[in-house]
Wavefront OBJ file of the C-alpha trace (Angstrom):
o trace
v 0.000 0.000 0.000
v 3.080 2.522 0.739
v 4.468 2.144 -2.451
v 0.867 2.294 -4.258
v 0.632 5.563 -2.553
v 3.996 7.078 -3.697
v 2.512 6.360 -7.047
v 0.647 9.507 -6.574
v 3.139 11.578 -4.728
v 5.895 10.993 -6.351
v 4.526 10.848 -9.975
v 0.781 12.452 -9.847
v -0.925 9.018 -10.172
v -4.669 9.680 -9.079
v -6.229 6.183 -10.817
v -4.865 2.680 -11.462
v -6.713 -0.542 -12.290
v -5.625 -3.401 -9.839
v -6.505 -7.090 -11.238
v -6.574 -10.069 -9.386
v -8.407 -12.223 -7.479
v -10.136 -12.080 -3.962
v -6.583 -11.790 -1.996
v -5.502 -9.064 -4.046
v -8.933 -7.114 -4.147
v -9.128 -7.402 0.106
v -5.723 -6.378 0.517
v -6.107 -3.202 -1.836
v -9.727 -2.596 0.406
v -8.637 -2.464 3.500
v -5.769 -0.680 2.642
v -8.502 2.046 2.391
v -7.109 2.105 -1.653
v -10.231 1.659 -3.838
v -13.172 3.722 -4.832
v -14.857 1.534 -7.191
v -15.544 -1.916 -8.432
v -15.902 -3.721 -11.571
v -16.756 -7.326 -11.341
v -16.941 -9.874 -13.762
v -18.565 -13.122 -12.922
v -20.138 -16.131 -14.955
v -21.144 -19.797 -13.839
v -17.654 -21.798 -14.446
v -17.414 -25.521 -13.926
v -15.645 -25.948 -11.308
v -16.351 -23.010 -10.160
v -17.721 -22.951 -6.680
v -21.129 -20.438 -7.300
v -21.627 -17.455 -4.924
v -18.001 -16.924 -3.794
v -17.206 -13.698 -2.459
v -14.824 -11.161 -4.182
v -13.853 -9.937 -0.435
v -12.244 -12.337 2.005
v -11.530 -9.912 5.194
v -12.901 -9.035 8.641
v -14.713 -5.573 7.327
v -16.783 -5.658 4.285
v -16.825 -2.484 2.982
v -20.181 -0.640 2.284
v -21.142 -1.311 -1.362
v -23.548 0.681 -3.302
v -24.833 -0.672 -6.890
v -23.778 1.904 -10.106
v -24.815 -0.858 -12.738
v -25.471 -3.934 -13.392
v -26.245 -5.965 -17.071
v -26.366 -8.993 -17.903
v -25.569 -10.861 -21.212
v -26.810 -14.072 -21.782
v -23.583 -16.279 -23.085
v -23.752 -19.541 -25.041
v -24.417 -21.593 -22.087
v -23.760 -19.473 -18.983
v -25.033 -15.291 -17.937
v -22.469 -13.238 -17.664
v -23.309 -10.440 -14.879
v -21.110 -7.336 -15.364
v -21.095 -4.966 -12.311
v -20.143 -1.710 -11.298
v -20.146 -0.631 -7.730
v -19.205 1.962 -5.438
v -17.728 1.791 -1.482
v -19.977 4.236 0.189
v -17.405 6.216 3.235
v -18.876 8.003 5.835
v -18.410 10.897 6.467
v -16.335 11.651 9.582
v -16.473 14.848 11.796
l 1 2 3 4 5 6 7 8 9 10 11 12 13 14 15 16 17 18 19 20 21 22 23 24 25 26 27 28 29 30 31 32 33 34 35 36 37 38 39 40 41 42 43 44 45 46 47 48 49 50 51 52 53 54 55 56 57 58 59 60 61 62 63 64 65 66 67 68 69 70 71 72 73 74 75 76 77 78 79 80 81 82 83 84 85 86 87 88 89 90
């Protein structure tokens, strides 16, 4: 997370795309890192269904932008993008 945030002080970075799976997407969440989130998801064999893109202790606050859905071959895809709502502190 340091060296994510030097991106912008040392070089004016204000928006990068992190890819990756759940540890990845956690670890850049509770590093208080991300604003938004695109997720891609489709029935896969073996896939285990419903698994959750966030594995840590404090799931964020989530609040729906869009949603569509595409009707593959065989399987939906579900595109999604969504927002972490912050509170406001005083």
């Amino acid at each position: 997370p340091a060296d994510l945030r030097s991106l912008h002080r040392e070089h004016g970075i204000n928006r990068i795309s992190g890819v990756g799976g759940r540890k990845v997407a956690t670890s850049l969440v509770d590093a208080g890192l991300v604003q938004d989130i695109y997720l891609t998801t489709s029935a896969m064999a073996p896939a285990e269904p419903h698994t959750p893109w966030y594995a840590g202790e404090r799931p964020p606050s989530l609040q729906l932008i869009v949603r569509k859905m595409e009707d593959a071959l065989e399987r939906p895809i579900v595109f999604e993008h969504l927002a972490i709502v912050r509170l406001a502190t005083v």
